[in-house]
C-alpha positions in Angstrom: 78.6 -28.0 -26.4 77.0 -29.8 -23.5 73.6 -29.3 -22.6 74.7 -28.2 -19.5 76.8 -25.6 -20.7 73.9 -24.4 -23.2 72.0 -24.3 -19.8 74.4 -22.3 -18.3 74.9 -19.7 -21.0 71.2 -19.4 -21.4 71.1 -18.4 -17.6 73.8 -15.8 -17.8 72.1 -14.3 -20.6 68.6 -13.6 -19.3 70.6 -12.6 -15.6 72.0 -10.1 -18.4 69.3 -8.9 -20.1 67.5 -8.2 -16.7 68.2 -3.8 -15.6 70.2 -3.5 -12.9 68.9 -0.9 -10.0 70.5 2.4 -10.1 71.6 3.5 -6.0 69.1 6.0 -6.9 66.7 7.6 -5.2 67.9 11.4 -3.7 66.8 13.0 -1.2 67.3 16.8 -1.6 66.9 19.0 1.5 66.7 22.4 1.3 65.3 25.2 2.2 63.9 28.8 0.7 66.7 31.6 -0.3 66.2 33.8 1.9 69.8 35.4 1.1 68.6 38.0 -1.3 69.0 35.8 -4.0 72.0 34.3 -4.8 70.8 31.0 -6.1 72.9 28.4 -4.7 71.8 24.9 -4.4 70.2 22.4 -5.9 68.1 23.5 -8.6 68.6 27.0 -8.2 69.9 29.4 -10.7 73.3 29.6 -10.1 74.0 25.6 -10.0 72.6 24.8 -12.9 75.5 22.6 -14.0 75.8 21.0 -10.7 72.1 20.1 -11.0 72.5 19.2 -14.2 75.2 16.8 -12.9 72.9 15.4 -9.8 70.3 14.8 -12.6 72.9 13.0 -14.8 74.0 10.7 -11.7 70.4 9.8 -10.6 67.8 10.6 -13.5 65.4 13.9 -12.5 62.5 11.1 -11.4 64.6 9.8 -8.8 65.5 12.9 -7.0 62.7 14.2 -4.3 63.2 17.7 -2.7 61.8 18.4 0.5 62.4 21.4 3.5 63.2 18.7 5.9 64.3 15.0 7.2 60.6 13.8 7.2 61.0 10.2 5.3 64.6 10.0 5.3 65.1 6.5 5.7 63.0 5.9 2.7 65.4 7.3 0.3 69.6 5.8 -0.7 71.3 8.8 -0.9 71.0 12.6 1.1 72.2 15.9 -0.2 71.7 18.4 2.6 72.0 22.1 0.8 73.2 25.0 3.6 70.7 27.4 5.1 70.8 30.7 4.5 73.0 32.4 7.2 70.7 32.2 10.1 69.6 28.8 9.5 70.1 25.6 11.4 68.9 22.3 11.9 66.3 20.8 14.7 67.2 18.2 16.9 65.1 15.8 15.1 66.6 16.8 12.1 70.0 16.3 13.5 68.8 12.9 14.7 67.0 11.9 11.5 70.4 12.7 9.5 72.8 10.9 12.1 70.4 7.4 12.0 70.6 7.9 8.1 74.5 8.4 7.9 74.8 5.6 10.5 73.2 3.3 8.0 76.2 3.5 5.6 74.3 5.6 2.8 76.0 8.0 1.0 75.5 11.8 2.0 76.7 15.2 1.2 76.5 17.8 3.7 76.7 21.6 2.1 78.5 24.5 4.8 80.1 27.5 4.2 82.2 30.1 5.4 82.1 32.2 9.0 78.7 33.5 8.1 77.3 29.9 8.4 79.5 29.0 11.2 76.6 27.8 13.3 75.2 25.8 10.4 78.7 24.2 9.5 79.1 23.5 13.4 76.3 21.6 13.3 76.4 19.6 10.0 80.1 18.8 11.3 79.0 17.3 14.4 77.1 15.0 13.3 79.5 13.3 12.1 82.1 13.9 15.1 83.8 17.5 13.3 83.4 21.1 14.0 84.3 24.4 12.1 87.6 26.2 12.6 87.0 29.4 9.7 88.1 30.4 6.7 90.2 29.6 4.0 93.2 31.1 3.3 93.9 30.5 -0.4 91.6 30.6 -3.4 93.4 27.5 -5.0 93.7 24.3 -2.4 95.5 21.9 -3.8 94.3 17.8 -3.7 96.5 15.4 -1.1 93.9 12.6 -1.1 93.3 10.4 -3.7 89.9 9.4 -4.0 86.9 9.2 -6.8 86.1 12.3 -5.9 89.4 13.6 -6.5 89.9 11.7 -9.8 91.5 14.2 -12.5 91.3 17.2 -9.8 94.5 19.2 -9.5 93.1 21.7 -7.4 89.9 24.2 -7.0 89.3 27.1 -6.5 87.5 28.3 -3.3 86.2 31.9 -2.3 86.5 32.9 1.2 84.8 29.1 2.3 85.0 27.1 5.4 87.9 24.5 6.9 87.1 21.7 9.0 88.5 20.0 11.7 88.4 16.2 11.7 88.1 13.6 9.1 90.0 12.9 5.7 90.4 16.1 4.1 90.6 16.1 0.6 92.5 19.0 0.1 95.6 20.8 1.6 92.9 23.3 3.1 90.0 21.1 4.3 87.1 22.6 2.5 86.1 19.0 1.6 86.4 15.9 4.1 85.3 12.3 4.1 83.9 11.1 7.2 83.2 8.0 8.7 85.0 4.3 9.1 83.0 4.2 5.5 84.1 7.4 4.1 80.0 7.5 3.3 79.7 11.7 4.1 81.1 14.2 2.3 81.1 17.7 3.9 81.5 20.8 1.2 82.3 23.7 3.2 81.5 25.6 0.2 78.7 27.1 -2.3 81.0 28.7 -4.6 83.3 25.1 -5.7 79.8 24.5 -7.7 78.7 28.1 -8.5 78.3 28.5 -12.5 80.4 31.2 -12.4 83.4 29.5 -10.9 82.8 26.2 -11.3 85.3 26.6 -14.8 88.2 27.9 -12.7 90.8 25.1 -12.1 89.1 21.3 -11.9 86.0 22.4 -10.4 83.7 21.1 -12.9 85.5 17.8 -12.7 85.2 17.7 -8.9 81.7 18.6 -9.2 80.6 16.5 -11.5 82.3 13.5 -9.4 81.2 14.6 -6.9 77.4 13.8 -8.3 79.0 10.3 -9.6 80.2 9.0 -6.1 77.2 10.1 -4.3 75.1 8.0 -6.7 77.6 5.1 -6.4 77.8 1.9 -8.2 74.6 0.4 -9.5 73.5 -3.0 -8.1 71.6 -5.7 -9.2 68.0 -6.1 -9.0 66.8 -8.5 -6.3 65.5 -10.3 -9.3 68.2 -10.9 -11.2 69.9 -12.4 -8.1 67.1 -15.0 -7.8 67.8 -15.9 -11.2 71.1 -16.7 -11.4 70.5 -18.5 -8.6 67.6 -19.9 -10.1 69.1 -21.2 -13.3 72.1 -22.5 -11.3 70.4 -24.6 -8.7 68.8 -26.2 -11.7 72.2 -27.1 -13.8 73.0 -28.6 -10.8 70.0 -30.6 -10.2 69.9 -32.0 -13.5 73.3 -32.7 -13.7 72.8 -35.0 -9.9 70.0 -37.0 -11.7 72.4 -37.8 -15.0 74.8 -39.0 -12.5 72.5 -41.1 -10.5 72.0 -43.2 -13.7 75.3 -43.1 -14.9 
């Protein structure tokens, strides 16, 4: 084996030994449960597998939850939770969320049913949707393939919201892509990851990838670039100078 090729090797080894960055940190933004106490949301006791599932996808040290878009563009990913029936955003908050989505970073947008058809008009809007009511069918059944939709057959929904707009997921649009990017994910729904539905049909599935594609693909430490690049620049340096005396 050439020394060259040694070189080479060498270099691809240490590139591989060197962590790659998860597309990690969350932002989280909720606010207090003023329902009565149903517990949805991140969390909260009635998604304890769909946080366990956000926790999976990021690690617990990289997820920061906070009661508003203060800091936004510090963080990779969003997941905005619904406020409770009378809630809504501020127009900084709207703005805030619309800079981040323009970006290209990955976001989930939580809505609901007519009882949040304020909040769900606004979350939609941002992202060029509205709200048109509810469902009409506890099982929706998938017409878009998609990571998201990987090994889903069809949820089951109670009662939750359709959008208008986007690339819905299902033959009700409960859940949409949005953007030239597909980068937002609106969730007209609570119940999808509610422990005590999440086991009808593929919920958990669609839950738990729905954590996965939020997260998205790690990518390589800035470091580990300069390496490569490193260790490359230098095969080819030394292999100039042996062919300058040859």
């Amino acid at each position: 084996m050439s020394r060259y090729l040694k070189l080479l090797l060498s270099t691809l080894v240490l590139v591989a030994l060197v962590p790659c960055a998860n597309a990690t940190s969350l932002l989280v933004i909720q606010t207090a449960d003023t329902s009565g106490g149903f517990g949805y949301g991140y969390g909260n006791s009635d998604w304890t597998q769909m946080t366990g599932f956000l926790q999976s996808a990021f690690g617990i040290s990289n997820i920061t939850v906070a009661s508003d878009t203060t800091g936004l563009l510090g963080y990779d990913r969003l997941w905005l939770d619904q406020r409770w029936v009378t809630g809504s955003l501020t127009a900084q908050e709207i703005s805030d969320i619309g800079a981040f989505v323009a970006t290209g970073r990955r976001t989930v947008l939580i809505g609901e049913n007519d009882d949040w058809s304020n909040w769900s008009n606004q979350i939609l809007g941002i992202v060029g949707g509205s709200y048109s009511g509810n469902d009409t069918s506890d099982v929706i059944n998938t017409i878009t393939a998609s990571p998201i939709t990987a090994g889903v057959n069809s949820i089951y929904t109670i009662v939750d919201g359709i959008a208008v707009g986007g690339l819905p997921l299902f033959d009700q649009n409960v859940a949409t892509l949005w953007g030239t990017s597909q980068n937002v994910l609106s969730i007209l729904s609570v119940n999808i990851m509610d422990d005590d539905y999440i086991v009808n049909n593929d919920n958990v599935t669609f839950s738990a990838n729905t954590a996965e594609w939020l997260a998205g693909t790690p990518i390589p430490e800035p470091g580990s670039i300069t390496l490569l690049i490193t260790g490359l620049g230098l095969i080819a340096g030394i292999a100039w100078k042996r062919g300058k005396k040859e």
